[in-house]
KEKE-3310 file (N, C-alpha, C; in steps of 0.2 Angstrom, whole numbers, plus 5000, padded with zeros to 4 digits):
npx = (5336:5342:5352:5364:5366:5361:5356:5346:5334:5324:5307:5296:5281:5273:5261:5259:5264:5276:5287:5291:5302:5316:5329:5344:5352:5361:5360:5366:5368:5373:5373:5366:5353:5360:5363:5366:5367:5367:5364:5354:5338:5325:5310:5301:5285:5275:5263:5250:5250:5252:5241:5230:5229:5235:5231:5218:5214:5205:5193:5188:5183:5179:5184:5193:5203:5209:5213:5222:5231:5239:5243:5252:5262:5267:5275:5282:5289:5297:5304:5311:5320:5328:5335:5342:5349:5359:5365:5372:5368:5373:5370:5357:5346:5333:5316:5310:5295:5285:5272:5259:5247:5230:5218:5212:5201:5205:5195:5182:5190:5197:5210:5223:5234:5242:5251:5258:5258:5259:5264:5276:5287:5289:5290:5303:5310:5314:5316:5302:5295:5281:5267:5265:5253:5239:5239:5240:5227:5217:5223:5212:5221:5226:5232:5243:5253:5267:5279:5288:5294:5306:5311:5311:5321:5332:5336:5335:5342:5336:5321:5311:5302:5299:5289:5286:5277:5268:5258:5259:5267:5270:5284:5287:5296:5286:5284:5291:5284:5281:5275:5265:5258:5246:5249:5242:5235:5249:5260:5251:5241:5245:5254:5242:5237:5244:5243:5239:5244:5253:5264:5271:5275:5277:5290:5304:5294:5289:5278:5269:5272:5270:5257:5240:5234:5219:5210:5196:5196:5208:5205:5192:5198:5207:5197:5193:5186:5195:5207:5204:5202:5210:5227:5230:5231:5224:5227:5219:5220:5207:5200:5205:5198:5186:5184:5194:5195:5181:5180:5191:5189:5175:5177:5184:5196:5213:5225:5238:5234:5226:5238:5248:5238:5235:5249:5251:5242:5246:5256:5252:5246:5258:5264:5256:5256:5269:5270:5270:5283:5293:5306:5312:5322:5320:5320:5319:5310:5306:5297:5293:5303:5312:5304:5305:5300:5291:5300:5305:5292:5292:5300:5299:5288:5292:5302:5310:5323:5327:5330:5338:5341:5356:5353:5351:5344:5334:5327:5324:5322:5309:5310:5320:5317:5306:5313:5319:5308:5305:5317:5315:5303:5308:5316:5305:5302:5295:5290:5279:5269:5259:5255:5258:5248:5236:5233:5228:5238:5259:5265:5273:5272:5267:5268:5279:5285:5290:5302)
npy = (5161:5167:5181:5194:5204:5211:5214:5225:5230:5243:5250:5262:5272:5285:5297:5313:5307:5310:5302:5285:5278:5270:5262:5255:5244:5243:5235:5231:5224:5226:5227:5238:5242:5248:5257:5257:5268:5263:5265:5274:5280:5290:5287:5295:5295:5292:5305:5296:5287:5295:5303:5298:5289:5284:5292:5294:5281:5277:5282:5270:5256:5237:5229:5235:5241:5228:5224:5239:5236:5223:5231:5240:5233:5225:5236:5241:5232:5233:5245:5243:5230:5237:5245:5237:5232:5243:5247:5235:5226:5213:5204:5202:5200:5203:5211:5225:5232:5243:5246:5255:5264:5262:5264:5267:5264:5262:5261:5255:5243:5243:5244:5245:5242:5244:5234:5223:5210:5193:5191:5201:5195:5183:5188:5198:5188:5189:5187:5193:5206:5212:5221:5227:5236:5226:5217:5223:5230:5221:5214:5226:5237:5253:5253:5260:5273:5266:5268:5272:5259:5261:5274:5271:5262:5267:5280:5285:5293:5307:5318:5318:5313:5319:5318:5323:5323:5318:5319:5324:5319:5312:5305:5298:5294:5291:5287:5275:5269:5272:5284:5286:5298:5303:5320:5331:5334:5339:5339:5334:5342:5356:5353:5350:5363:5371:5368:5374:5386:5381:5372:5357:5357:5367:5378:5380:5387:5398:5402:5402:5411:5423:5426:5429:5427:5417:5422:5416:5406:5397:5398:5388:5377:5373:5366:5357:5341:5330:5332:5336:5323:5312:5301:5283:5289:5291:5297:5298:5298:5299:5305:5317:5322:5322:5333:5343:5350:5351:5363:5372:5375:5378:5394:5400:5408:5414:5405:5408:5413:5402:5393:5401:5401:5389:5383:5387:5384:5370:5374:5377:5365:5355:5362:5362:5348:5344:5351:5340:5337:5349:5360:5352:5342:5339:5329:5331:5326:5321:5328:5339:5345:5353:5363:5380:5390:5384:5379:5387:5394:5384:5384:5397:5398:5387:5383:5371:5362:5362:5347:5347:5330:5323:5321:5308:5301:5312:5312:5298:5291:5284:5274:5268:5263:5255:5243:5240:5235:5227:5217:5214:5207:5196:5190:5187:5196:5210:5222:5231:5240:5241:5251:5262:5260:5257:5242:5228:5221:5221:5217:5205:5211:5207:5202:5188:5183:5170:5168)
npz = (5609:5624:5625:5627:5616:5603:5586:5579:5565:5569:5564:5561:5562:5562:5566:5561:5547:5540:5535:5533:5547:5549:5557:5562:5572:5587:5600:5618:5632:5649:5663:5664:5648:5635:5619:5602:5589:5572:5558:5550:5543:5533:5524:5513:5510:5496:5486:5485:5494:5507:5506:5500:5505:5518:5527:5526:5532:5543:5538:5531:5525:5533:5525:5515:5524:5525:5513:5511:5519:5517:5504:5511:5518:5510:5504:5513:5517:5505:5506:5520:5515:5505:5515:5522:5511:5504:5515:5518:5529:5537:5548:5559:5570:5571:5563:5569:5569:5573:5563:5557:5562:5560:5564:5582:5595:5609:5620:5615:5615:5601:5592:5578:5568:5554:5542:5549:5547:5546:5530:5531:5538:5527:5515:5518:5523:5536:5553:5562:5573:5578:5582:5591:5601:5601:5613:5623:5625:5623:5636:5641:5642:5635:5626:5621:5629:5622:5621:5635:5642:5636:5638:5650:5651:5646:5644:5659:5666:5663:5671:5664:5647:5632:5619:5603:5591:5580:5591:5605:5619:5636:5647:5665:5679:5693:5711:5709:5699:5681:5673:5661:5645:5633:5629:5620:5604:5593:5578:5571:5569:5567:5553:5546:5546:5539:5528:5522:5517:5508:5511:5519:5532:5546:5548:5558:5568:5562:5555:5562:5573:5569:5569:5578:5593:5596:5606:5612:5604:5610:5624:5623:5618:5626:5636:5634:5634:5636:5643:5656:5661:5670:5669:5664:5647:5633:5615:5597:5579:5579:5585:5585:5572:5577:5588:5587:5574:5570:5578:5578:5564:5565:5568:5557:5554:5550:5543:5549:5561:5567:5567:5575:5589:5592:5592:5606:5614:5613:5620:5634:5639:5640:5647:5658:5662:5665:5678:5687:5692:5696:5691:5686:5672:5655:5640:5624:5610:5594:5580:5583:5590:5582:5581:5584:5589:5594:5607:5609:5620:5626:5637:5641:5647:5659:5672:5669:5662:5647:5635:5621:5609:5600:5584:5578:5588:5592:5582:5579:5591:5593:5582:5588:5599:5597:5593:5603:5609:5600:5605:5619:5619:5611:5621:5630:5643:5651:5639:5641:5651:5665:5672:5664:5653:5657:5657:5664:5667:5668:5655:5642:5626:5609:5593:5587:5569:5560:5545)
capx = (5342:5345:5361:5368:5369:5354:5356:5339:5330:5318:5303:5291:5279:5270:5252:5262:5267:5283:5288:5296:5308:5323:5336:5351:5352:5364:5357:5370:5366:5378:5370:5357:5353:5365:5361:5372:5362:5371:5361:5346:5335:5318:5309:5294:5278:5273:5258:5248:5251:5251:5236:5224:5227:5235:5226:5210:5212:5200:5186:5190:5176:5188:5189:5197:5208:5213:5217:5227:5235:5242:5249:5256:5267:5272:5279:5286:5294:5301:5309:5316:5322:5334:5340:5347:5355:5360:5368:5376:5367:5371:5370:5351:5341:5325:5317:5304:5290:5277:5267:5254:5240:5224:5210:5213:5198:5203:5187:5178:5192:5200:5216:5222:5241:5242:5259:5258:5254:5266:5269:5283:5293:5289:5295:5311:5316:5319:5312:5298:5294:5277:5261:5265:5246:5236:5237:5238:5220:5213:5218:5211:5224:5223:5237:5248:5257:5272:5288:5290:5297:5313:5310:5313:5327:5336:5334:5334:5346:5331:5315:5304:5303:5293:5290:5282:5275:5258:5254:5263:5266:5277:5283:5292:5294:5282:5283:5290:5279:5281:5269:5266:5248:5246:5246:5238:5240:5253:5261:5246:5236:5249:5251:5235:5232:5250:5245:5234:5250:5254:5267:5271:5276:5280:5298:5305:5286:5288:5271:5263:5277:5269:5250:5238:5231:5213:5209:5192:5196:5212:5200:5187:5205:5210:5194:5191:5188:5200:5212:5201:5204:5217:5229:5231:5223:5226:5221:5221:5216:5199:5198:5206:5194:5178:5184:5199:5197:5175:5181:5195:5184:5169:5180:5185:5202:5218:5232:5243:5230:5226:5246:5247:5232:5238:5255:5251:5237:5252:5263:5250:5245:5264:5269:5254:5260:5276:5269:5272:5291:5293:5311:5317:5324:5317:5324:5312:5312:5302:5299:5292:5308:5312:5299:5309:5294:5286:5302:5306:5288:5289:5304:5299:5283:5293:5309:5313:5331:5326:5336:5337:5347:5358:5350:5348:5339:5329:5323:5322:5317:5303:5311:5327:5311:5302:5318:5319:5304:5305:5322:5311:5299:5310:5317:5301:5302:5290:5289:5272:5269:5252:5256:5257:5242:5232:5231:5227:5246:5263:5267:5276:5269:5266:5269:5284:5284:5297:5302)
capy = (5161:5173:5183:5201:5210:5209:5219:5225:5237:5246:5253:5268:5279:5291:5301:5317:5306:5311:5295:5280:5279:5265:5263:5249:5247:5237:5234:5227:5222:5227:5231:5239:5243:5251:5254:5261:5271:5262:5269:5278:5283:5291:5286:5300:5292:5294:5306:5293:5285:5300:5309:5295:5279:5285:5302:5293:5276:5279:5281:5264:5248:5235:5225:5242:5242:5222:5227:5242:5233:5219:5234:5242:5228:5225:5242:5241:5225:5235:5248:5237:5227:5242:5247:5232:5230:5247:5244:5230:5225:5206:5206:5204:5196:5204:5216:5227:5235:5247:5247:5263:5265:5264:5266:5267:5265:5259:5262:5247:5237:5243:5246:5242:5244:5239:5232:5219:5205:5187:5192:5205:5189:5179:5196:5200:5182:5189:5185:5199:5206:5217:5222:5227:5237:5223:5212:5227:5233:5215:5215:5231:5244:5260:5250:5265:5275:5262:5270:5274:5256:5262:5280:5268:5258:5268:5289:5285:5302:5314:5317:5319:5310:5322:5318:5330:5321:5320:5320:5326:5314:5312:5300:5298:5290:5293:5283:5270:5269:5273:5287:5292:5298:5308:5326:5334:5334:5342:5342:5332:5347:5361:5351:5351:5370:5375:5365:5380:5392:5378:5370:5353:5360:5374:5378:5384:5388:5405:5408:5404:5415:5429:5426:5432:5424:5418:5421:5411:5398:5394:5395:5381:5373:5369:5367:5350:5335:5325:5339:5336:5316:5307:5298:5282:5293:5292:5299:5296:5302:5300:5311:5325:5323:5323:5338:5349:5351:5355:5367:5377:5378:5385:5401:5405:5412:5414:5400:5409:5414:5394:5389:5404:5398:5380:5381:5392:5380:5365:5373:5376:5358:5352:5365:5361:5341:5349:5352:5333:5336:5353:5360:5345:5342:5334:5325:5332:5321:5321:5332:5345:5349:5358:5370:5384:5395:5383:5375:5394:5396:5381:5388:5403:5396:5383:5382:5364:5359:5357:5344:5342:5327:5322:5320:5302:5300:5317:5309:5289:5288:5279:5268:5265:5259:5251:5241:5237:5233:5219:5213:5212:5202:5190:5188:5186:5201:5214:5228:5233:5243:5242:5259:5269:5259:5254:5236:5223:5218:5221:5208:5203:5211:5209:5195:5186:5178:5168:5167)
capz = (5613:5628:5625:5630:5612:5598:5583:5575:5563:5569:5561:5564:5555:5564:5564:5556:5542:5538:5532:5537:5549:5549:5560:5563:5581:5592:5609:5621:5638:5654:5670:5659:5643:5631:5613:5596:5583:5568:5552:5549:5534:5534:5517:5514:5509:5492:5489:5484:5503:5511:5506:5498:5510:5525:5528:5526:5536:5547:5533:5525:5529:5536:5519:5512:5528:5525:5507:5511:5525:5513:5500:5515:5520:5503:5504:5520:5517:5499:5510:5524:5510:5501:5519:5521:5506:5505:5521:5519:5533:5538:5556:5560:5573:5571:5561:5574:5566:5574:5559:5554:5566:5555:5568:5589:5600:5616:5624:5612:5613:5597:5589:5571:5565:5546:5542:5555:5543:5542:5524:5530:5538:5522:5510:5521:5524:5543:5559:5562:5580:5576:5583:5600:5603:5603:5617:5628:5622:5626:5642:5643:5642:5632:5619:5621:5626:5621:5622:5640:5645:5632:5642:5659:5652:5639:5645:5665:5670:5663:5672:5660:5641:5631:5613:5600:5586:5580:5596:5611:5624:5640:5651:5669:5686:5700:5715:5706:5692:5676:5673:5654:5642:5630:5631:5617:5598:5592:5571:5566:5569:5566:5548:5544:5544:5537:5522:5518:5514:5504:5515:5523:5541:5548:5546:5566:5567:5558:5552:5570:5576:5564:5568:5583:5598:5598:5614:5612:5604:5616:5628:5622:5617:5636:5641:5631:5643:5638:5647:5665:5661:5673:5665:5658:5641:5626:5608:5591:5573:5576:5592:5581:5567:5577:5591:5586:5567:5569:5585:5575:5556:5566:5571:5550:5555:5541:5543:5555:5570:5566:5570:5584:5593:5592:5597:5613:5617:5615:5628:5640:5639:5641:5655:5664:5661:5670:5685:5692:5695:5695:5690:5683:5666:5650:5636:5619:5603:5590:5574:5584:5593:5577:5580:5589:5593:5599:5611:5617:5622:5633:5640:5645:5652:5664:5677:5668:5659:5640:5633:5615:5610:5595:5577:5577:5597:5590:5575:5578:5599:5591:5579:5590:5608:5596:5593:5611:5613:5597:5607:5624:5617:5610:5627:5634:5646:5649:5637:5640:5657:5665:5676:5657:5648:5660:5656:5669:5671:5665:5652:5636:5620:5601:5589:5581:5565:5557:5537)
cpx = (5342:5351:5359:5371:5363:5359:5349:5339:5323:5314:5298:5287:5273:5263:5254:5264:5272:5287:5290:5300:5311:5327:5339:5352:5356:5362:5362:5366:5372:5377:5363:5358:5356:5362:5366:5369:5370:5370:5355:5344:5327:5316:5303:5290:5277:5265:5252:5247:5250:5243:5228:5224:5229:5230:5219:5208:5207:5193:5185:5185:5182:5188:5192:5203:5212:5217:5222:5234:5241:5248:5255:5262:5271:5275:5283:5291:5300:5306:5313:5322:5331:5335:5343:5351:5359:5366:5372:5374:5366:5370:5365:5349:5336:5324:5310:5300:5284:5270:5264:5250:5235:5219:5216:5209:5199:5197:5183:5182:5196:5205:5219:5231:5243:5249:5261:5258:5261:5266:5273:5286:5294:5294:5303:5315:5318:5314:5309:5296:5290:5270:5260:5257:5240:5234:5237:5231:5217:5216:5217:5216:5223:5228:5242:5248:5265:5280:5290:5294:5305:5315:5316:5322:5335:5340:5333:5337:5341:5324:5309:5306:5298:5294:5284:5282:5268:5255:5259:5261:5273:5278:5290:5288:5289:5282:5282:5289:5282:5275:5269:5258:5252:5244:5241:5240:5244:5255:5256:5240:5240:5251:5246:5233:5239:5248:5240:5238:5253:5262:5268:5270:5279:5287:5300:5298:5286:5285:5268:5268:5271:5261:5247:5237:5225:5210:5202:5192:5200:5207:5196:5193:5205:5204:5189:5193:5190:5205:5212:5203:5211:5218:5230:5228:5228:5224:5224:5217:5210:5195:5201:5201:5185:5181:5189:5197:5189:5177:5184:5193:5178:5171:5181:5189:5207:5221:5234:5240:5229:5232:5247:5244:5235:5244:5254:5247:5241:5257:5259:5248:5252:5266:5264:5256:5268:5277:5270:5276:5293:5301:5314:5320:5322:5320:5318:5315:5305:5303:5297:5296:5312:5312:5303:5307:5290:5291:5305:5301:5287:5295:5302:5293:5284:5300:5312:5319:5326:5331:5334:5343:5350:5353:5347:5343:5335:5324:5320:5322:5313:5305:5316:5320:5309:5308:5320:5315:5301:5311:5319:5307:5302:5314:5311:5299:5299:5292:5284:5270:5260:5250:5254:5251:5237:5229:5229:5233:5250:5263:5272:5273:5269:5268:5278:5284:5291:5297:5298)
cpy = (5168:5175:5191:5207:5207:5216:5221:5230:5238:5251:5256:5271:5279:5294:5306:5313:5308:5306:5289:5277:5270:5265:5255:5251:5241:5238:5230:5230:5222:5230:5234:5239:5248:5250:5259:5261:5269:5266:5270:5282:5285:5291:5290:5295:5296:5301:5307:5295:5290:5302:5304:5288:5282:5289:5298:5287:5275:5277:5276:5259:5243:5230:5230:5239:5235:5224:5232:5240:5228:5226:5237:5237:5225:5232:5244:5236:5229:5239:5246:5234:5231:5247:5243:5232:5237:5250:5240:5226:5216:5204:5206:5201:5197:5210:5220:5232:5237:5247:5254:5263:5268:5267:5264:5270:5261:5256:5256:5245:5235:5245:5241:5243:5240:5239:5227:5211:5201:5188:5196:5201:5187:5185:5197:5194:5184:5186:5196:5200:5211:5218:5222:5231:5230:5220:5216:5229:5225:5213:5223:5239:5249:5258:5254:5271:5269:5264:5272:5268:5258:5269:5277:5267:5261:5275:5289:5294:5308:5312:5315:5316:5315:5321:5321:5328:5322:5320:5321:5321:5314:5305:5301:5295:5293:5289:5276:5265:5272:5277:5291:5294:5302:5313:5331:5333:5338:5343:5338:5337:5355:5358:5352:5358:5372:5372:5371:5384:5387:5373:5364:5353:5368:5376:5382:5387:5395:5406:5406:5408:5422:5430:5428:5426:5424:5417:5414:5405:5396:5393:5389:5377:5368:5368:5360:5343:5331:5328:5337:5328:5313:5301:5290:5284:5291:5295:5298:5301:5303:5306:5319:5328:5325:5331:5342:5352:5355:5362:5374:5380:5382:5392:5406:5409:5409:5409:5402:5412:5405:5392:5394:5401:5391:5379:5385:5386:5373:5366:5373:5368:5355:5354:5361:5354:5342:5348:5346:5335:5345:5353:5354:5345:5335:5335:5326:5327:5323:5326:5339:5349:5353:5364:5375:5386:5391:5380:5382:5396:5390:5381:5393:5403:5388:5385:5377:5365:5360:5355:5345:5341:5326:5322:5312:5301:5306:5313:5303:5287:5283:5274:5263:5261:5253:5242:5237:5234:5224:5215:5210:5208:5196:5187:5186:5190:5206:5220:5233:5235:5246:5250:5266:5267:5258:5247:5232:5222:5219:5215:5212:5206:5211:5201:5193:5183:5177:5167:5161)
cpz = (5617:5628:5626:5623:5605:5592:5576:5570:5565:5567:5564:5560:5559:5562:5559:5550:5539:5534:5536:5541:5551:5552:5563:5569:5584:5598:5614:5630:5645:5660:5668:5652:5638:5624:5608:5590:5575:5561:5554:5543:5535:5525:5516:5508:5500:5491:5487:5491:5507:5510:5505:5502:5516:5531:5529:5529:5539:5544:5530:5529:5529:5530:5515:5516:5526:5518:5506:5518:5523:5509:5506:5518:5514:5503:5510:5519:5509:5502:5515:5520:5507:5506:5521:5516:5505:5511:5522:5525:5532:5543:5557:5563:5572:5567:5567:5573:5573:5570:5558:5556:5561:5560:5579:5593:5605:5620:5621:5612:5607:5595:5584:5569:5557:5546:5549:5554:5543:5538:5526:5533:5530:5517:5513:5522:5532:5547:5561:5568:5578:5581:5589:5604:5607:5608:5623:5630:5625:5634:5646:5647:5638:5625:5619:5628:5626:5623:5628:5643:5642:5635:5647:5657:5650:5641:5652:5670:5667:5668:5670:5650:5637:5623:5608:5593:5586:5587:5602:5618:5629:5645:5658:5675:5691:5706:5714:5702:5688:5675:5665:5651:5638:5631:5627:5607:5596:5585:5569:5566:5562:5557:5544:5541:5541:5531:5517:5517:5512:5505:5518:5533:5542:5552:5552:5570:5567:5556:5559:5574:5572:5565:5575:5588:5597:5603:5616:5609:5609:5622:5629:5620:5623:5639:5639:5635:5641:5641:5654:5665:5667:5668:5668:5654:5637:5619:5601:5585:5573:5582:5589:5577:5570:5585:5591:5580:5567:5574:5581:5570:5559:5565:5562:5551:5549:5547:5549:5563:5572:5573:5577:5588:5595:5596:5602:5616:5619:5621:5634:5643:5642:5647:5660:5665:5668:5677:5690:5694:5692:5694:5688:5674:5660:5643:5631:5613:5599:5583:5576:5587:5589:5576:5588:5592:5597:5608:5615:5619:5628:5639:5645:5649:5658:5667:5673:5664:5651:5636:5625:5611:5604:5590:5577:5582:5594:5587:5573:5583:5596:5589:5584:5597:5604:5593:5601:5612:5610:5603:5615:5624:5616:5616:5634:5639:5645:5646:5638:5650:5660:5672:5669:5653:5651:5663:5665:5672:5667:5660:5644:5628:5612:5599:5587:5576:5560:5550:5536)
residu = (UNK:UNK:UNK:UNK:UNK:UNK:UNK:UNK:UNK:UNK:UNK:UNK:UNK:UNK:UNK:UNK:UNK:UNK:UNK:UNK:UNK:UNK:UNK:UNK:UNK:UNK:UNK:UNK:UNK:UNK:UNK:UNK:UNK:UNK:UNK:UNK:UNK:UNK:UNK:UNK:UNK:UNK:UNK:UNK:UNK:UNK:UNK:UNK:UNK:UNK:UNK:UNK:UNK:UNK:UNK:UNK:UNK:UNK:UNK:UNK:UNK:UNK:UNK:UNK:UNK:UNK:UNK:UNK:UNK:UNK:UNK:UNK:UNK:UNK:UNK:UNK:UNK:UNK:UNK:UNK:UNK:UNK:UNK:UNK:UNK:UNK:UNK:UNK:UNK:UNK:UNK:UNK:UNK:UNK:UNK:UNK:UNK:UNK:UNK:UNK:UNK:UNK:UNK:UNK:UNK:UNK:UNK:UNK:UNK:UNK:UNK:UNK:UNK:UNK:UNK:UNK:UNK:UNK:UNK:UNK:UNK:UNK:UNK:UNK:UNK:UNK:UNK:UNK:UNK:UNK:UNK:UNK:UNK:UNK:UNK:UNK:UNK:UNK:UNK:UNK:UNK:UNK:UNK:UNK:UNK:UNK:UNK:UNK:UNK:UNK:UNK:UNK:UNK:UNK:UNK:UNK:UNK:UNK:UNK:UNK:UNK:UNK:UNK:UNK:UNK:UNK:UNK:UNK:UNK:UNK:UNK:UNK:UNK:UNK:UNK:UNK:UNK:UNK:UNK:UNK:UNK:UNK:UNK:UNK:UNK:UNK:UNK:UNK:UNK:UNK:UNK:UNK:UNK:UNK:UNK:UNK:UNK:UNK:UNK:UNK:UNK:UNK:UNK:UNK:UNK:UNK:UNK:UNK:UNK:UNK:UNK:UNK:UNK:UNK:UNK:UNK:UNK:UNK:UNK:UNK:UNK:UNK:UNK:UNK:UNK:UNK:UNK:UNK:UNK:UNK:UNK:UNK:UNK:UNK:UNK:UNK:UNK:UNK:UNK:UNK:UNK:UNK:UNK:UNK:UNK:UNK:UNK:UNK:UNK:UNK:UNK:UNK:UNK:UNK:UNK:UNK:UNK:UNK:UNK:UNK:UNK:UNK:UNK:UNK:UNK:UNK:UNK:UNK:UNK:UNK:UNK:UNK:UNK:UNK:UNK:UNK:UNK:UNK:UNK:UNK:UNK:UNK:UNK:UNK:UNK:UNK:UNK:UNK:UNK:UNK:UNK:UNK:UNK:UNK:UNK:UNK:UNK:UNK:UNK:UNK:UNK:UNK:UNK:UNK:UNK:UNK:UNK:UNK:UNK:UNK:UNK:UNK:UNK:UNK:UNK:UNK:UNK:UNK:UNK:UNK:UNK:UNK:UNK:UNK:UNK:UNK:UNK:UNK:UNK:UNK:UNK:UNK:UNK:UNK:UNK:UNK:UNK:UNK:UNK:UNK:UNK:UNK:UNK:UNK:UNK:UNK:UNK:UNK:UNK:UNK:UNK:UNK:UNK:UNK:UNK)
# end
């Protein structure tokens, strides 16, 4: 049934692995889209999950990937499960799942999100709205970037939507269009090497505050073709693992030249991104907005506004679209933007499946 006020959760889990993010969202409908961050819970990944199935998806032959795909929705459906009750949450249209990006080749036609499986209807007893990549990739779009029609509907008075998760990604208008890609990686790299000073992340990014510049690497940095690429782009885990990670290990630098290098190589990637709409102002999210050294060096290398917005919209952008983007569906209505993916045509994406 078509109606003017939804109330979902929306689910999220990211390339930086952080954990799971949850959030209770009422969607009301009035001219435009109006939405009300009710609760939110990030549940951190055991580090089992973390390190021994997620981290390694990629490496897995796809009857690995079906059997890890199955426990992850048993575990997703546990967590969902003890937010609701926890919650007292009785009020539920839908629950709207992103899932966990296992694999994402565009270019063959692939992309894989475990957690996408009708066992998470059947487990939660709800109505499930999942597995929004897919149908973009078939017809030939890039399956992501996803979050920009929540940008259009949600975030319209900023210019620029810039989010600074594992991967740093922007989106905004052009001539009508919706114009978003990914810009470069971002904590799923800066991660990666702070895990050497024995560290999750890097706390205001004070050890790459503390470390040098390597001029030669930054250089072969920016000078990586998917940089020169026109967008619709995209990238995933597996573009990290076969050209940042062999690029930076050549070089045999400590940790903190590492994280320097990296995040300076991050802003020039973002400001040059910038240059669409100069002086305008953007609305950052993510977990990178954090990182202080890295949000006053993209400061001092742009004219632009930098917004960064309450705790919940910082923290749960992702969960709170992907939330919109379950409610769009079930309205039939396009979520899926063939200006930001490339696809053949806008259209309606992902699955439903009922208890």
């Amino acid at each position: 049934m078509i109606k003017s006020e939804y109330f979902v959760v929306g689910c999220m889990s990211g390339t930086s692995l952080d954990g799971l993010d949850l959030a209770y969202i009422r969607f009301f409908l009035d001219k435009k889209w109006n939405f009300e961050i009710i609760q939110v819970v990030t549940v951190p990944y055991s580090e089992e999950w973390k390190n021994d199935k997620l981290k390694a998806l990629v490496t897995f032959s796809v009857e690995e990937l079906k059997d890890v795909d199955e426990e992850y929705t048993e575990l997703l459906a546990d967590n969902i499960n003890n937010f609701i009750s926890q919650n007292n949450i009785a009020n539920l249209d839908a629950i709207c799942s992103h899932g966990h990006t296992a694999l994402h080749q565009p270019e063959i036609g692939l992309t894989y999100q475990i957690g996408n499986l009708r066992l998470l209807s059947k487990l939660t007893q709800k109505t499930v709205v999942c597995d929004f990549r897919k149908q973009d990739v078939e017809f030939n779009g890039q399956g992501a970037p996803l979050v920009p029609i929540g940008d259009r509907l949600l975030f319209s008075e900023y210019d620029f939507c810039l989010n600074l998760g594992g991967f740093a990604n922007i989106s905004f208008e052009q001539k009508g269009r919706r114009i978003a890609f990914d810009i470069c990686p971002a904590n799923i790299v800066l991660n990666h090497y702070v895990g050497e000073l024995g560290l999750e992340y890097d706390p205001n990014g004070e050890n790459a505050s503390r470390g040098l510049i390597n001029e030669s690497l930054l250089n072969k940095l920016n000078k990586l073709q998917y940089y020169k690429q026109n967008h619709p782009k995209s990238l995933g885990l597996e573009w990290v693992e076969n050209n940042i990670y062999p690029l930076i290990d050549s070089y045999n630098l400590d940790a903190k030249t590492i994280l320097r290098t990296f995040v300076e190589h991050i802003a020039v990637q973002i400001v040059s991104a910038f240059n669409e709409i100069p002086k305008s102002s953007v609305l950052v999210s993510g977990g990178g907005a954090y990182n202080s050294f890295l949000i006053d060096l993209l400061k001092s290398k742009s004219s632009n506004k930098i917004v960064i917005p309450s705790q919940d919209i910082l923290e749960y952008k992702e969960a709170l679209i992907f939330g919109l983007l379950g409610v769009l569906k079930l309205r039939n209505e396009i979520n899926c933007l063939a200006s930001v993916t490339g696809a053949e045509k806008n259209h309606s994406s992902g699955e439903v499946y009922q208890p």
